[in-house]
N, C-alpha and C positions, 0 to 999 in steps of 0.2 A: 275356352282357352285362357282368358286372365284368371281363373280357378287355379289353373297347371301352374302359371305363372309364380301366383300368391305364395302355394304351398313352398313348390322347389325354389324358389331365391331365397325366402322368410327359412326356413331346413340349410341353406348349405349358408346365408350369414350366420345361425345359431353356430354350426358346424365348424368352418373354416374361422370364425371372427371369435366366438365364446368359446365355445366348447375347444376350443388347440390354439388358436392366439393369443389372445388374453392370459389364461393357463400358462403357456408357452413364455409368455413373454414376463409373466412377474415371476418366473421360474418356482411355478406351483407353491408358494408362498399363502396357507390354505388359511390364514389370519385375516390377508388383504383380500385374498378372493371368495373370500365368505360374504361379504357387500353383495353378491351381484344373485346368488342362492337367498339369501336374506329379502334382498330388493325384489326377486320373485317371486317369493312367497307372498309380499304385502301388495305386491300387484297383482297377482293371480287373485288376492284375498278383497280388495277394493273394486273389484269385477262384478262383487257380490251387490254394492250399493251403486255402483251405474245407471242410471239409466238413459233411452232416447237411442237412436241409430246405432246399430254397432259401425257400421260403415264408417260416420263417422268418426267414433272414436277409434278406431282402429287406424284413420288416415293422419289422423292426430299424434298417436306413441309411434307411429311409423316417422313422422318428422321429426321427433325427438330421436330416433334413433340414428334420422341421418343426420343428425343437426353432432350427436354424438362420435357418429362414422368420422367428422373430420378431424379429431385429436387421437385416432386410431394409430401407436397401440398405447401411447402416454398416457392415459388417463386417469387423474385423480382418482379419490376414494371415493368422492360425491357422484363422481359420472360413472364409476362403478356403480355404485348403488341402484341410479338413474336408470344403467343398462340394465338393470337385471329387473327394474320394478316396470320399466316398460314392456322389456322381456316377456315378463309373468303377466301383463297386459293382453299385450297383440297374441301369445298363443292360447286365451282364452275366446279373444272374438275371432281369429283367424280360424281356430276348430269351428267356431260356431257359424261361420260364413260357407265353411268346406260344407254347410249339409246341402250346398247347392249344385253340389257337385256329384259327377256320377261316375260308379265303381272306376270305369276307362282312366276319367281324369283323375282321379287319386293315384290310381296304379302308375300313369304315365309322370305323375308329380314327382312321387317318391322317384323313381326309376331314373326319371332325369337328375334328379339333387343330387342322391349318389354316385353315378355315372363322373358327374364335375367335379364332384367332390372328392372324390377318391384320385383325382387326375390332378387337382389343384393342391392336392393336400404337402406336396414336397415345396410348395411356396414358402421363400421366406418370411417369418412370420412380422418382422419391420414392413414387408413391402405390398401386408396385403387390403393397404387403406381402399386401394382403387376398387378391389371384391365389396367392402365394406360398403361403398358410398354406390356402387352399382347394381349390387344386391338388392339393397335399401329402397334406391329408388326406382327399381324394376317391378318392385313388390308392391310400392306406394302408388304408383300408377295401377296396375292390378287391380288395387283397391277398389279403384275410383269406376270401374270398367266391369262389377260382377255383376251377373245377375239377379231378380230378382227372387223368382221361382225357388222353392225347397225342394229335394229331393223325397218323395216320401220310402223311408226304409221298412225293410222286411223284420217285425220286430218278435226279435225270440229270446233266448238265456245268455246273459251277457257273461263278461269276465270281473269277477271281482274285483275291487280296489288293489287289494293285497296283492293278488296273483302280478298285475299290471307292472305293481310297482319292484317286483321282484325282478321281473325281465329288465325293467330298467335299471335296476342295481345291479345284477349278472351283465350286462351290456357296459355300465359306465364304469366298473371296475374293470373290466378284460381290456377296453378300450384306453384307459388309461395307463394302464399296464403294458398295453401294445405300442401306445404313442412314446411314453419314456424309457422303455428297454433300447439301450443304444446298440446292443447285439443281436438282435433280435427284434424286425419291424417288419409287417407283407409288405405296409404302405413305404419304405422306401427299399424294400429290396428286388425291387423291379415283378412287382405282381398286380401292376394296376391294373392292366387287360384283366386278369384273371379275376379281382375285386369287384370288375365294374359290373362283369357278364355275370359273375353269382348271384349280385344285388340286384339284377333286373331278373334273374332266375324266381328269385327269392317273392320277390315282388307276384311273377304268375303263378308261382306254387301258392300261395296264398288264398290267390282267386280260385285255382280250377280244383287243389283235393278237397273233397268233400269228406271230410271229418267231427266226426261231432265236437261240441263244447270239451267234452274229457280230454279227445282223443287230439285235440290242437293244442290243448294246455300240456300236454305229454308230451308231444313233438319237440314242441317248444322250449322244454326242460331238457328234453335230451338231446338239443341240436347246441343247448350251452352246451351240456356235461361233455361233449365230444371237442366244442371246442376249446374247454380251457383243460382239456385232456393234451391235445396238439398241441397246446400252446406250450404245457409242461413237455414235451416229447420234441419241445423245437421241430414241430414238423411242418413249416412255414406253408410251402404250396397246398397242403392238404385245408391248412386251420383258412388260405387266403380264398378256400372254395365253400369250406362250410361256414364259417365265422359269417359272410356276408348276405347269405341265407336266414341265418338265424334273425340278426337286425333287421331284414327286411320284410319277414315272416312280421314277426311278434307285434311290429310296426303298423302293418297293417290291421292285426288283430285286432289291436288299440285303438285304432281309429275309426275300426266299424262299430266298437262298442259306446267309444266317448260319441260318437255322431248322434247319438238315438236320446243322448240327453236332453234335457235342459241347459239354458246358458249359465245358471245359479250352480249347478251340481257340477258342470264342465269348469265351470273356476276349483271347487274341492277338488277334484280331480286331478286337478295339474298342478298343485301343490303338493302332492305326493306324489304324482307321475315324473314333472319336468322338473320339479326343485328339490325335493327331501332324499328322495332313490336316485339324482344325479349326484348330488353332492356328496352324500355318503357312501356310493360309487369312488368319487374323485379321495376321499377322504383315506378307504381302506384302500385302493391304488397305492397312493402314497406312503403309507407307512406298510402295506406288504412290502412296497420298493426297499424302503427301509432294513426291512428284516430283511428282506434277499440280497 
């Protein structure tokens, strides 16, 4: 159980706190909020020369991060940087903690993060210190509470670097796209039910179809193409059924592939999974918004 913990609070603080407050609150200002993509990168990249307990340090950037949750959403340039280089920290050993984890608790991880998250997400984003600091230190306990034992995985043809990082670019742009369209939003036009039940759909579509390597990468591609089809078609209900599918799908994919790593290659990894293909996500978001 403190696995499930770990994953789902560490996913809905990125979520609710980075990924749309932060964003949200310096009014996507991509000058100032390049610190925190930046700050990930050299933390994801300083993972590489660690060494001793991950445990440890993992319980370590978790107190920086609460120590940070309490200037939540004010924060300097430097606690930008701070958030993003702890950021790129914790979801190097946090991956590498999850191999102690089994299929159930991943799937039930994800499932819960988005379920909350998708319900919390019409929060004001001034008022969401209290998520920040209880996120934070729900996870930090977690920490302190995993097992020891590894999971030993079924090892076969993984997914590429490139493929990964594409999902996450098709994801961080539509998502960005979908949070600043003020005409057009699932997430506040009263589709949360419908979001939440996709995203745990999403989640055991994952596990149960038995798809080859080709044949999941294919899906995967074409469950984007349909939804940034909807999205161009303003067809809200439809994109609030497939869209959360997609995310939770691809999600999963990613995680059974990075799980089979190392914790040196799991740091590469999440510099062009969680920082390079987010950001440049957020990047083209913002200047499609532009053109549109």
């Amino acid at each position: 159980m403190p696995i499930v913990f770990l994953l789902s609070f560490e996913l809905l603080f990125y979520l609710l706190i980075v990924q749309t407050g932060i964003v949200e609150f310096y009014n996507s200002d991509i000058f100032t909020l390049a610190l925190i993509p930046i700050g990930g990168v050299l933390g994801s990249l300083s993972t590489l020369f660690m060494h001793g307990e991950s445990e440890k340090k993992l319980s370590f950037f978790l107190l920086v991060q609460l120590f940070i949750s309490f200037f939540y959403p004010n924060l300097s340039q430097f606690m930008l940087f701070i958030l993003g280089f702890s950021s790129g920290v914790i979801s190097v050993f946090m991956i590498h903690e999850l191999k102690k984890a089994s299929s159930i608790e991943l799937g039930v991880a994800l499932s819960l993060s988005y379920v909350i998250g998708t319900f919390l997400f019409n929060t004001e984003v001034a008022e969401r210190r209290v998520y920040a600091l209880l996120f934070t230190f729900i996870v930090l306990i977690a920490s302190r509470l995993l097992p020891s034992e590894k999971k030993e995985f079924e090892v076969f043809r993984t997914y590429p670097l490139w493929m990964m990082s594409l999902w996450v670019l098709l994801d961080s742009t539509l998502f960005e796209l979908l949070s600043r369209d003020s005409s057009f939003s699932i997430w506040r036009d009263g589709y949360s039910f419908e979001i939440a039940f996709f995203h745990v759909l999403g989640v055991v579509l994952a596990f149960i179809l038995k798809f080859s390597l080709k044949q999941k990468e294919l899906f995967i591609l074409m469950i984007f193409f349909l939804s940034y089809l909807l999205y161009s078609l303003n067809e809200a209900y439809l994109l609030a059924a497939v869209y959360p599918i997609a995310i939770s799908y691809y999600n999963i994919a990613i995680l059974q592939t990075v799980l089979k790593k190392p914790l040196k290659i799991i740091g590469i990894d999440m510099i062009f999974i969680a920082w390079i293909a987010s950001g440049m996500g957020l990047f083209l978001a913002l200047n499609i918004g532009l053109i549109l």
